[in-house]
MARRO-553734 format. One record per residue (C-alpha): residue number from 1; x, y, z. Coordinates in steps of 0.2 Angstrom, whole numbers, plus 2048, in hexadecimal, padded with zeros to 3 digits. Layout:
BEGIN
pt resi=NUM	c1=X	c2=Y	c3=Z
...
END
This chain:
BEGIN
pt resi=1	c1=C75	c2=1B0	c3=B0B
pt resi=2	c1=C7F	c2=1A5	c3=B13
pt resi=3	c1=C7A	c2=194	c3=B13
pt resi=4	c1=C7E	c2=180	c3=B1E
pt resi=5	c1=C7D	c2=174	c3=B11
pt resi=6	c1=C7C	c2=161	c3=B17
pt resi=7	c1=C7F	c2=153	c3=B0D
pt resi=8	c1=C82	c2=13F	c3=B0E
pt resi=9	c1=C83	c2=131	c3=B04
pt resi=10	c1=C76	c2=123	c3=B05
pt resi=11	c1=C71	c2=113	c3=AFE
pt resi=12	c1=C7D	c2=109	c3=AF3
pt resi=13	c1=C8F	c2=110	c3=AF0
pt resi=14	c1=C93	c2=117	c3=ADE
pt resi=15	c1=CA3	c2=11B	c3=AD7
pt resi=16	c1=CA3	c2=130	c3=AD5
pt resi=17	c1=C9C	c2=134	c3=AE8
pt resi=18	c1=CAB	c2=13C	c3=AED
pt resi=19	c1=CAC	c2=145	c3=ADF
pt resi=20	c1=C99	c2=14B	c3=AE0
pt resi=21	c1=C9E	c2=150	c3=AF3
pt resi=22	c1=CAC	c2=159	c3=AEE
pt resi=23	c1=CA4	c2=164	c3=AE3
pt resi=24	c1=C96	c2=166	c3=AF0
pt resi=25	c1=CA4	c2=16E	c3=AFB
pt resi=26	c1=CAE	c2=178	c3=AEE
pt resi=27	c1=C9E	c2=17F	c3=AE8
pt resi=28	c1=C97	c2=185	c3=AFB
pt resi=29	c1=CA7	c2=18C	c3=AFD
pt resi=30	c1=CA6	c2=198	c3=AF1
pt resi=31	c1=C95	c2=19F	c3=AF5
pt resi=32	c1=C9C	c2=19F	c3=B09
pt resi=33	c1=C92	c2=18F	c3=B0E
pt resi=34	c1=C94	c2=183	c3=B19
pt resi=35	c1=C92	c2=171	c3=B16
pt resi=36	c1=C91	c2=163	c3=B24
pt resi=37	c1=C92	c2=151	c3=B1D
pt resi=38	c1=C87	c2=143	c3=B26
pt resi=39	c1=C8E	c2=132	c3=B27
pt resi=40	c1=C87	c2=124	c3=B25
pt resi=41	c1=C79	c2=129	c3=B1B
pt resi=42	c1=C68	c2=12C	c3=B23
pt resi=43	c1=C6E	c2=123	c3=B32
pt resi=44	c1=C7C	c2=132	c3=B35
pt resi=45	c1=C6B	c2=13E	c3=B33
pt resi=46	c1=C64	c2=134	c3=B43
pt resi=47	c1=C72	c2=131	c3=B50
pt resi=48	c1=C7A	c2=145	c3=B49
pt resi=49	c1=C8A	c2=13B	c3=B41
pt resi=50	c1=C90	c2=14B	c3=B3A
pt resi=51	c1=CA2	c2=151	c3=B36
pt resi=52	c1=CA5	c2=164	c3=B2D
pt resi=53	c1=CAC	c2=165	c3=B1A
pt resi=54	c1=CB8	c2=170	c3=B13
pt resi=55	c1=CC1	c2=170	c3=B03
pt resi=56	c1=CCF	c2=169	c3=B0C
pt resi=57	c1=CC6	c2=15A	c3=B12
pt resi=58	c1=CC2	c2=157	c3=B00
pt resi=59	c1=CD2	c2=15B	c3=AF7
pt resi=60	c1=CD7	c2=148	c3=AED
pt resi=61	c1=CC7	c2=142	c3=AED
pt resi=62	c1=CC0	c2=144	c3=ADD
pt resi=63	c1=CCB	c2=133	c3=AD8
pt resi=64	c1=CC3	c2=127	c3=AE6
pt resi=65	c1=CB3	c2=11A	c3=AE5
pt resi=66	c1=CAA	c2=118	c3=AF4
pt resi=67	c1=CA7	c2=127	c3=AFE
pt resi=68	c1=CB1	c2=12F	c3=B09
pt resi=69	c1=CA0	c2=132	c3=B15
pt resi=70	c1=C9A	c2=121	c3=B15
pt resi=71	c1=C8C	c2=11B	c3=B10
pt resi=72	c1=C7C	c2=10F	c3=B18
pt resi=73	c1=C6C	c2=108	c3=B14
pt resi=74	c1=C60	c2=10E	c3=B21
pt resi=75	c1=C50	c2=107	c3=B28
pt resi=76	c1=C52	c2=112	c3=B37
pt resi=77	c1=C4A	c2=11F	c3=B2A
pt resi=78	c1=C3A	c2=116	c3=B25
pt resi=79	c1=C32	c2=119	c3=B35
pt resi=80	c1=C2C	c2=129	c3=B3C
pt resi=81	c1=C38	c2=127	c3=B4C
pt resi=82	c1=C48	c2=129	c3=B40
pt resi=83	c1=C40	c2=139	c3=B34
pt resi=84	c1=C3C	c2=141	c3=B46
pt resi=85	c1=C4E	c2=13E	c3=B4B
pt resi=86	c1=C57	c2=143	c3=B3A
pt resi=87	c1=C48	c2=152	c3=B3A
pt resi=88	c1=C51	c2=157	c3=B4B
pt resi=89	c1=C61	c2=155	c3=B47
pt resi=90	c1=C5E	c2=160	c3=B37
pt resi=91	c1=C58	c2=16C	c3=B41
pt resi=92	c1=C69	c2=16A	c3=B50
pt resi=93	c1=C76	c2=16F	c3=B43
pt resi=94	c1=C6B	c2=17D	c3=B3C
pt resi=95	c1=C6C	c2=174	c3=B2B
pt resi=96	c1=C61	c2=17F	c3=B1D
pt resi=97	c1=C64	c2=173	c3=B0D
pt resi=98	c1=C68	c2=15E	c3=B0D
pt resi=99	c1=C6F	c2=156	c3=AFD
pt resi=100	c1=C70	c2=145	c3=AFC
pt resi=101	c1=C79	c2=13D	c3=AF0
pt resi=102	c1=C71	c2=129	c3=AEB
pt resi=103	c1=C64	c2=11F	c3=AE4
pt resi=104	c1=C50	c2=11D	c3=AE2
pt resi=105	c1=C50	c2=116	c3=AF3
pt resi=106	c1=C5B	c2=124	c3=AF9
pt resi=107	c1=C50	c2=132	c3=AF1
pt resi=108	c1=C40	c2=128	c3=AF6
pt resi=109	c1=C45	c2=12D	c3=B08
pt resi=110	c1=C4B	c2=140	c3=B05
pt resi=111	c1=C3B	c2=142	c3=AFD
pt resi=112	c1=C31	c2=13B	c3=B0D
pt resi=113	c1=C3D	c2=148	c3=B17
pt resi=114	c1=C39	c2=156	c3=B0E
pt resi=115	c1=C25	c2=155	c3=B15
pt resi=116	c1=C2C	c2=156	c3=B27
pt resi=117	c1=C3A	c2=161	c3=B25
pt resi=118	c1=C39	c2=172	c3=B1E
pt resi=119	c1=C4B	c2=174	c3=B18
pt resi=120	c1=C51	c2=172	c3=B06
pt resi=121	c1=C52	c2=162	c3=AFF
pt resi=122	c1=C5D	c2=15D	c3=AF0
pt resi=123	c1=C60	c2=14C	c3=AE9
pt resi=124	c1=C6E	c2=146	c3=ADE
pt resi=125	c1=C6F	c2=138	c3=AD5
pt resi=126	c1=C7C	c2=12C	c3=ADB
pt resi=127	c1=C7A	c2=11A	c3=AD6
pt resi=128	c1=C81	c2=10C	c3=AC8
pt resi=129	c1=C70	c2=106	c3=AC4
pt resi=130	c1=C6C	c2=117	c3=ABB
pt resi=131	c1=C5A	c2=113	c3=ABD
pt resi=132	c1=C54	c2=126	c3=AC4
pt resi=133	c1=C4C	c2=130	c3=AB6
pt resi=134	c1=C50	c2=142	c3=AB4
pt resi=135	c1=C64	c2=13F	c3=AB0
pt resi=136	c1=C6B	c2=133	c3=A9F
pt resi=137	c1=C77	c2=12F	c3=AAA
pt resi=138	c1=C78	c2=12B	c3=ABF
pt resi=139	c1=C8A	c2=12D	c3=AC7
pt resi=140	c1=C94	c2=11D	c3=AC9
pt resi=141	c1=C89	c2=114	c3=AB9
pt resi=142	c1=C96	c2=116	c3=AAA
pt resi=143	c1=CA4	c2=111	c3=ABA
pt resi=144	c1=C99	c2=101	c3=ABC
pt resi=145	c1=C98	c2=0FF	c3=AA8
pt resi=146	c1=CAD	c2=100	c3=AA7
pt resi=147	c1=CAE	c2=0F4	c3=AB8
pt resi=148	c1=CA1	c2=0E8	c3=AAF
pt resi=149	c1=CAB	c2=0E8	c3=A9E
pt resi=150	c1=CBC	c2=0E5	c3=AA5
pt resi=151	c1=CB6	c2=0D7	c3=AAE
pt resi=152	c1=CAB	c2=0CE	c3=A9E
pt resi=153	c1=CBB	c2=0D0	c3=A93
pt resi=154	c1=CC5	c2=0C6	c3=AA1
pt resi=155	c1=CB9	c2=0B8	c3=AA0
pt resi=156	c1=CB9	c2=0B9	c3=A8D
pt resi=157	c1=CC9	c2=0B5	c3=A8C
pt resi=158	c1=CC8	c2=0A6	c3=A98
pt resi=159	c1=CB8	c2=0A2	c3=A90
pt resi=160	c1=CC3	c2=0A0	c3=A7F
pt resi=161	c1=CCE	c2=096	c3=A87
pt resi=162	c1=CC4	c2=089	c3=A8A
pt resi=163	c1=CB6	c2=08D	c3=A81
pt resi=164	c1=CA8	c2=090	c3=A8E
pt resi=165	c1=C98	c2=096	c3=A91
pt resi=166	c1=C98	c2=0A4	c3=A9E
pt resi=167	c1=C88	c2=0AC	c3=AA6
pt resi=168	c1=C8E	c2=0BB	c3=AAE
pt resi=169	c1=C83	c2=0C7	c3=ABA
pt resi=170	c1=C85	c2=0D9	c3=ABC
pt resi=171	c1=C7E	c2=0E4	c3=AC8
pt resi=172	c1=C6E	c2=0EE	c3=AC5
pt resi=173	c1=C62	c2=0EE	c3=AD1
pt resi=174	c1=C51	c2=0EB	c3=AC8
pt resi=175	c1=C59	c2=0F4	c3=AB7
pt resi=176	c1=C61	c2=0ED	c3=AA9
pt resi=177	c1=C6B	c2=0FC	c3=AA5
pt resi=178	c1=C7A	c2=0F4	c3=AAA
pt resi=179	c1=C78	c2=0E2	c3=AA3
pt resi=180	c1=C74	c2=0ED	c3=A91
pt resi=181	c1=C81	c2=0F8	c3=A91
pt resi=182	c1=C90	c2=0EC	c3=A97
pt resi=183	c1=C89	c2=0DD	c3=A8B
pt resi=184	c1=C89	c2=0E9	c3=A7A
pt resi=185	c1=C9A	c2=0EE	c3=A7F
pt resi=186	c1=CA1	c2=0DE	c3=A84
pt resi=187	c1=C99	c2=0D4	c3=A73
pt resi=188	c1=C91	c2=0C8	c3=A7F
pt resi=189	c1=C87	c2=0BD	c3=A74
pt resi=190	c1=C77	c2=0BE	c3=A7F
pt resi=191	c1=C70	c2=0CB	c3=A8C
pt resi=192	c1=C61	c2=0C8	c3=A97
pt resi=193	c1=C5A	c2=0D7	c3=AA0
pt resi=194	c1=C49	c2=0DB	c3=AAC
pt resi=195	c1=C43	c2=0E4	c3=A9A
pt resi=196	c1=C46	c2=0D8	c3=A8E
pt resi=197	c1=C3D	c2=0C9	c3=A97
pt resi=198	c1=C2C	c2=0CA	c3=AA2
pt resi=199	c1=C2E	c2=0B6	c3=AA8
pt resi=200	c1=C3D	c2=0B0	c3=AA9
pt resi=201	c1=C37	c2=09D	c3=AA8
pt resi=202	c1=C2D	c2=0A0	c3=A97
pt resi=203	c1=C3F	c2=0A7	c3=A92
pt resi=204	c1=C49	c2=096	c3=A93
pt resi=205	c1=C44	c2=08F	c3=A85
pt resi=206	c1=C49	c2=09C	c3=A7A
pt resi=207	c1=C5A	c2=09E	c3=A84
pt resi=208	c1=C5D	c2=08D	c3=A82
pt resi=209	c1=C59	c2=08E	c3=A6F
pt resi=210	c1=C64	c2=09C	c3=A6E
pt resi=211	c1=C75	c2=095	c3=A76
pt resi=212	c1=C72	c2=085	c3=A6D
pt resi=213	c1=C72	c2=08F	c3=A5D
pt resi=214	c1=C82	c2=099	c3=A62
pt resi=215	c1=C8D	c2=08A	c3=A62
pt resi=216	c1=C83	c2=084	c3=A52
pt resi=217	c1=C88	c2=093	c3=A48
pt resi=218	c1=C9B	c2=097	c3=A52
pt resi=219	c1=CA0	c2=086	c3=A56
pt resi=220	c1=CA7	c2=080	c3=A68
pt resi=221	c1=CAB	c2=093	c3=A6B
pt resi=222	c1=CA9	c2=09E	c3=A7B
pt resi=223	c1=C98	c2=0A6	c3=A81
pt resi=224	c1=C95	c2=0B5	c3=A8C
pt resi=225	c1=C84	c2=0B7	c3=A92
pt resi=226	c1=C81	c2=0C8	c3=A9D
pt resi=227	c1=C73	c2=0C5	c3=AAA
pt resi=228	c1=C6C	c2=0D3	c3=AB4
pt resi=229	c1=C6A	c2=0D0	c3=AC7
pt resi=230	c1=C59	c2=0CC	c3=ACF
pt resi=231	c1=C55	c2=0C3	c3=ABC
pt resi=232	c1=C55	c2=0B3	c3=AC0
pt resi=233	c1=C4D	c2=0A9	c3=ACB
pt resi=234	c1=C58	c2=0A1	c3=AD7
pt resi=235	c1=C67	c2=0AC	c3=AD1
pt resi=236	c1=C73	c2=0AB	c3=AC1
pt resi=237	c1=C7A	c2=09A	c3=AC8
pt resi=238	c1=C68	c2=091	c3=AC9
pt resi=239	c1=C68	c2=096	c3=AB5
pt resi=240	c1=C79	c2=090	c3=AB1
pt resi=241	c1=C73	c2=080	c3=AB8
pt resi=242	c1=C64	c2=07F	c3=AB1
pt resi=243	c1=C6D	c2=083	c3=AA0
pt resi=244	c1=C78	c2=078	c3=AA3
pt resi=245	c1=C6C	c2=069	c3=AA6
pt resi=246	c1=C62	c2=06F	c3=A95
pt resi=247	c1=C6F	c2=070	c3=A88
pt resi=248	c1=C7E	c2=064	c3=A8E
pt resi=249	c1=C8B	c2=071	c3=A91
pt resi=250	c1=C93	c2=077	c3=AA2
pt resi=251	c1=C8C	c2=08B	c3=AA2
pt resi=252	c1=C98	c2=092	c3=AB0
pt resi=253	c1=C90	c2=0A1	c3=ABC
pt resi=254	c1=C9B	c2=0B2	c3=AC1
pt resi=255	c1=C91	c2=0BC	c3=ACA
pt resi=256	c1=C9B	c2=0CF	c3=AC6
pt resi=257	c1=C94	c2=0D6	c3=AD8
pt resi=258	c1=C9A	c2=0E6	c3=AE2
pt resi=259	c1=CA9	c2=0E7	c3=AD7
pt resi=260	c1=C9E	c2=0F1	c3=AD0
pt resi=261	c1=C9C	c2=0FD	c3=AD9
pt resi=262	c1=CAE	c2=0FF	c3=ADF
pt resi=263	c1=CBD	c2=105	c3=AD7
pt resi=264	c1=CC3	c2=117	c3=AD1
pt resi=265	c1=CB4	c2=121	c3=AC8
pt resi=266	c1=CB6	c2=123	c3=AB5
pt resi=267	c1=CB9	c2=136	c3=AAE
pt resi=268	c1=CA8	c2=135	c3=AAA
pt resi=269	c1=CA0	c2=133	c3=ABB
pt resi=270	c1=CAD	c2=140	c3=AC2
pt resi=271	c1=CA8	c2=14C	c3=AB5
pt resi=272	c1=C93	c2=149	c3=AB7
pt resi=273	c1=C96	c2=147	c3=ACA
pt resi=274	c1=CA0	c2=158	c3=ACA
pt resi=275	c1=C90	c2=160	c3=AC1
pt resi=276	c1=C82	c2=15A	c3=ACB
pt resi=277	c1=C8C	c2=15E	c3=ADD
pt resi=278	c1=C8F	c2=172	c3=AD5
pt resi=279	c1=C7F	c2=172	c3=ACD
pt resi=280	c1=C77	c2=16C	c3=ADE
pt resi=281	c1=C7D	c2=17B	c3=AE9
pt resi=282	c1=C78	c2=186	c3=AD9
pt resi=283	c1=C65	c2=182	c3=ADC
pt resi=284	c1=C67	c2=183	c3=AED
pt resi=285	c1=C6A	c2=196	c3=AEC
pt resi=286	c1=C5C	c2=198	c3=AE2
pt resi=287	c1=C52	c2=191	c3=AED
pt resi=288	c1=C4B	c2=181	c3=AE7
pt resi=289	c1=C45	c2=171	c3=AEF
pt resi=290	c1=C3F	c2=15F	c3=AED
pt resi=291	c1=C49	c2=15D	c3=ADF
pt resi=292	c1=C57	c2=152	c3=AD8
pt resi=293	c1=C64	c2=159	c3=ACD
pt resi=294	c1=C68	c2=150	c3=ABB
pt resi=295	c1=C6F	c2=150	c3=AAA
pt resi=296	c1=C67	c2=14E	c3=A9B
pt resi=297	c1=C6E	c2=154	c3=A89
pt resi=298	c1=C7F	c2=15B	c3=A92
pt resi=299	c1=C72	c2=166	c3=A9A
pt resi=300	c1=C70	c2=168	c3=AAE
pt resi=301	c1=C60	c2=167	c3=AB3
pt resi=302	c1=C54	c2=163	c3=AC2
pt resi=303	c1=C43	c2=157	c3=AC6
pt resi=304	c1=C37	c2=153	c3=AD3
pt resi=305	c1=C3C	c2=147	c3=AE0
pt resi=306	c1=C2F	c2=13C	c3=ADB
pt resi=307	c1=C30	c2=13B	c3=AC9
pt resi=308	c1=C43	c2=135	c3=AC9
pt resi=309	c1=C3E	c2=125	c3=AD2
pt resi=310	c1=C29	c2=123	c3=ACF
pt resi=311	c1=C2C	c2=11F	c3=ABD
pt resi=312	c1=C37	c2=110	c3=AB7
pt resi=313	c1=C46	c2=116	c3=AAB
pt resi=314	c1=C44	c2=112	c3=A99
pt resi=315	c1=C55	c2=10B	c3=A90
pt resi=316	c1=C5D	c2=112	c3=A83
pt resi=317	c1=C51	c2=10A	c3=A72
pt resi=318	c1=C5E	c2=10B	c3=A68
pt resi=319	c1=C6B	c2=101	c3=A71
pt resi=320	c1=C5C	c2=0F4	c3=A77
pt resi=321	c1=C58	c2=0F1	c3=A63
pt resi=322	c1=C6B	c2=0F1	c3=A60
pt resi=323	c1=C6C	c2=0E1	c3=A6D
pt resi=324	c1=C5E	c2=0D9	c3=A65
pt resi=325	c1=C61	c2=0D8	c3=A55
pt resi=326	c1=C75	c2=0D4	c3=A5B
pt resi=327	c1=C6E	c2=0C3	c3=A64
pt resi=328	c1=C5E	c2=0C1	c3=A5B
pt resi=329	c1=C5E	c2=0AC	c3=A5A
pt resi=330	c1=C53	c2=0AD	c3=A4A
pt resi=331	c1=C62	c2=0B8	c3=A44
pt resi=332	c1=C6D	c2=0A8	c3=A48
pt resi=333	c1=C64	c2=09C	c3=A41
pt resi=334	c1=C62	c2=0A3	c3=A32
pt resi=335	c1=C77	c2=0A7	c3=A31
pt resi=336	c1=C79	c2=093	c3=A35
pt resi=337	c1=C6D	c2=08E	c3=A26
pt resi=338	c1=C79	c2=099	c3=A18
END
């Protein structure tokens, strides 16, 4: 059976959209489908912001970031007036399935759609923060990882230089997933994620302790300290002043930002992204709903809407123990007393 696919991309931009769209399109081809990309997001639901998609329209995508249908945040959607209009609009174009490719915020919203509308309704998990159960790994988030890295070793080698102390913030949302990741990999001597603190003012103390024992133990040498966004009280430059103030040495703030979302996607995310659009129409023929597709274990599969953003995503132990007993202080002061 012949089916209209719709999909958009909504919420934050991730590295690997295109490529998810691509896949979307090449995969409905060949089942004889149709596909109609919103743009915009949810706002191209409401005002009918619609344009058709063929494989040509998606031939040399697969190498771009951003995405090639725009993307929005959309209050519009919260309210009742919106879900009538996008409901309508649904309905216009003769749409039987929606995919939509983002966040938890993004799949918070599909999964409020799908109790008004009586289409299929797929989610896929389109984000750098990879903080959506159901998948290891979100498209765009080992992108985000290799944009973070590149630009931590930059500052290492200025930080060398002239033997600074840098606190760098990376993007996240309310997840330390990339703040881990990105601080392991870089041999930063000190990560600070939502996870591994539950007050960041009772955490000062030991911070403090711990820079004052890294230059005991290394000498006047360069310090890298990865900070997840929304941490910090006042932002990452509030702390390097206040670190600066507490111990007697300039600490300088570089906030990473939206570079991190930008920028070519990594094999990787091409590859998941590829999966997750294929697999996406796959379900659709067999009929399923209220879902969003993932990958766990090299292995396609499919949850609830509302388990993939109800329950907050657990780190990988393993790598959190790793970056413990790497910047343990106790750890330090015990090497400064040999």
């Amino acid at each position: 059976m012949k089916k209209t696919i719709a999909v958009i991309t909504s919420g934050g931009d991730a590295p690997g959209m295109n490529a998810c769209i691509r896949a979307i399109v090449l995969t409905a081809n060949r089942f004889g489908h149709q596909v109609i990309g919103f743009k915009h997001g949810y706002n191209g639901l409401i005002e009918n912001e619609k344009v058709l998609l063929s494989p040509f329209d998606v031939q040399h995508t697969i190498q771009l970031g951003g995405t090639i249908l725009k993307s929005a945040r959309c209050l519009a959607f919260t309210t009742d007036k919106g879900l009538i209009a996008a409901v309508e609009n649904l309905n216009k174009n003769e749409v039987d399935a929606l995919v939509v490719i983002g966040g938890d915020g993004s799949l918070r919203g599909l999964d409020r759609l799908q109790k008004h509308w009586d289409g299929q309704v797929i989610g896929v998990p389109g984000t750098i923060d990879n903080d959506l159960n159901g998948t290891d790994n979100t498209i765009g988030y080992q992108t985000a990882i290799d944009t973070a890295l590149d630009s931590i070793d930059k500052l290492r080698d200025t930080a060398d230089a002239f033997e600074r102390i840098f606190l760098v913030e990376v993007m996240g949302r309310h997840a330390g997933f990339i703040a881990l990741a990105s601080a392991v990999a870089s041999g930063a001597e000190q990560a600070l994620f939502p996870e591994s603190i539950d007050d960041p003012h009772t955490e000062l103390e030991s911070i403090v302790q711990h820079v004052e024992c890294l230059r005991q133990v290394k000498g006047k040498s360069s310090i890298i300290m990865v900070i997840a966004e929304h941490l910090w009280p006042g932002g990452v430059s509030d702390l390097a002043e206040t670190l600066t103030n507490q111990i007697g040495i300039e600490c300088r703030p570089c906030i990473l930002g939206h570079i991190q979302r930008g920028g070519a996607p990594v094999a990787y995310d091409r590859i998941l992204a590829t999966k997750l659009g294929s697999y996406a129409v796959e379900i659709i023929n067999e009929g399923q709903s209220g879902v969003m597709v993932g990958e766990i274990n090299n292995r396609q599969c499919a949850h609830k809407l509302n388990y993939v953003y109800s329950e907050q995503k657990e780190l990988d132990p393993y790598l959190v123990k790793i970056q413990q007993n790497l910047f343990d202080v106790v750890q330090c002061l015990n090497l400064s007393k040999k």
